[in-house]
PLY file of the C-alpha trace (Angstrom):
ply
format ascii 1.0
element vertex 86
property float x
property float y
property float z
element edge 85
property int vertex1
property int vertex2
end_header
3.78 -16.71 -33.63
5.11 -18.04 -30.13
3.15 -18.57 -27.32
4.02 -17.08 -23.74
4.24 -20.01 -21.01
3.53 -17.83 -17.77
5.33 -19.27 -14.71
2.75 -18.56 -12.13
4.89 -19.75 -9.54
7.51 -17.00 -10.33
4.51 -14.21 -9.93
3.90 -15.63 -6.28
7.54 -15.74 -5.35
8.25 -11.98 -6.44
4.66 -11.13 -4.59
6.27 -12.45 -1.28
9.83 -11.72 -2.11
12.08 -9.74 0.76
12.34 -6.83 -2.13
9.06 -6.69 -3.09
7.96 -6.48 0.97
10.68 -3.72 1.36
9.10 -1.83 -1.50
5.90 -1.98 0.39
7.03 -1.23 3.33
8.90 1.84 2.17
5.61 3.34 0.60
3.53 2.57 3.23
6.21 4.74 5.62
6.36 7.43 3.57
2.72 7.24 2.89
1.36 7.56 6.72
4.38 10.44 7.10
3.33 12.23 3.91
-0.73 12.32 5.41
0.50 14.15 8.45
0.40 13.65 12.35
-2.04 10.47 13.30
-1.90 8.55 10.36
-0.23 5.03 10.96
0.69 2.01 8.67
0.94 -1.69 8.85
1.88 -4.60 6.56
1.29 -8.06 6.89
2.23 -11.27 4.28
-1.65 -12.41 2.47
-2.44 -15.83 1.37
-1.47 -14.61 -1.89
0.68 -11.58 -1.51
2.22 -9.24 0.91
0.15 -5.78 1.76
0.14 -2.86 3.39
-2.47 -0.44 5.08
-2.22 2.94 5.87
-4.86 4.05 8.27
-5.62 7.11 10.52
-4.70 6.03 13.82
-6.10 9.45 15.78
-9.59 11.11 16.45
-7.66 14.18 15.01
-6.59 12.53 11.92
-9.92 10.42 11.19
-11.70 14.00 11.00
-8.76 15.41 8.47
-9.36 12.16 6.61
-13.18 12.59 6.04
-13.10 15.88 5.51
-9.69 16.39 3.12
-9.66 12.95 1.91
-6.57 13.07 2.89
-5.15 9.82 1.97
-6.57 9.43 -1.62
-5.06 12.53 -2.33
-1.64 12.15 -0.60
-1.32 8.73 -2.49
-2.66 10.35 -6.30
0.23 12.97 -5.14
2.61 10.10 -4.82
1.55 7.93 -7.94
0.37 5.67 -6.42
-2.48 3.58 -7.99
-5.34 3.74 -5.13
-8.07 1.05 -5.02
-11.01 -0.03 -3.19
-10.40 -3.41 -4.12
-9.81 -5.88 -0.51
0 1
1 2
2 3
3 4
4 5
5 6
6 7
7 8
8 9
9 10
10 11
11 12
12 13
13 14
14 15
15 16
16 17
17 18
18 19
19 20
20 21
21 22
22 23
23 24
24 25
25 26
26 27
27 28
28 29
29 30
30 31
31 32
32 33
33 34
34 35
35 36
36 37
37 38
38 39
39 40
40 41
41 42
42 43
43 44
44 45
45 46
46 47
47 48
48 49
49 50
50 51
51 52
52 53
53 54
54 55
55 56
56 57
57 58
58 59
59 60
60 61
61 62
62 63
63 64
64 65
65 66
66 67
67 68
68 69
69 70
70 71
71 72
72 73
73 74
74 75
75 76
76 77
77 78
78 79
79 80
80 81
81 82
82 83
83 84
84 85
């Protein structure tokens, strides 16, 4: 049977590649527009990988977001895999 060498330097590059940041980026946008008016997003680069947030920004949209859970279920609606996890 062979063995599988993993390159863990290749898994850091493609976590802070330009493609993998636009990815982000493009779900975070469409994210904070799916969840409605108030609802912002922001991305930074990690010591390990790049992330985003998507937050709500307004008094407005904090209420929607505690009372609809707004986020967790725009995101489920989008496939995307949601996690408590910092």
């Amino acid at each position: 049977m062979a063995r599988i060498k993993w390159r863990r330097k290749a898994f850091q590059e493609a976590r802070r590649s330009p493609e993998t940041q636009a990815a982000i980026n493009d779900l975070a946008s469409r994210g904070a527009t799916a969840a409605g008016k108030g609802y912002m997003w922001d991305a930074q680069q990690g010591r390990t990988r790049y992330r985003a947030i998507i937050f709500a920004d307004t008094m407005r949209a904090k209420r929607d977001l505690l009372k609809n859970n707004t986020l967790v279920k725009t995101l489920n609606g989008m496939s995307v895999r949601v996690s408590g996890r910092g």
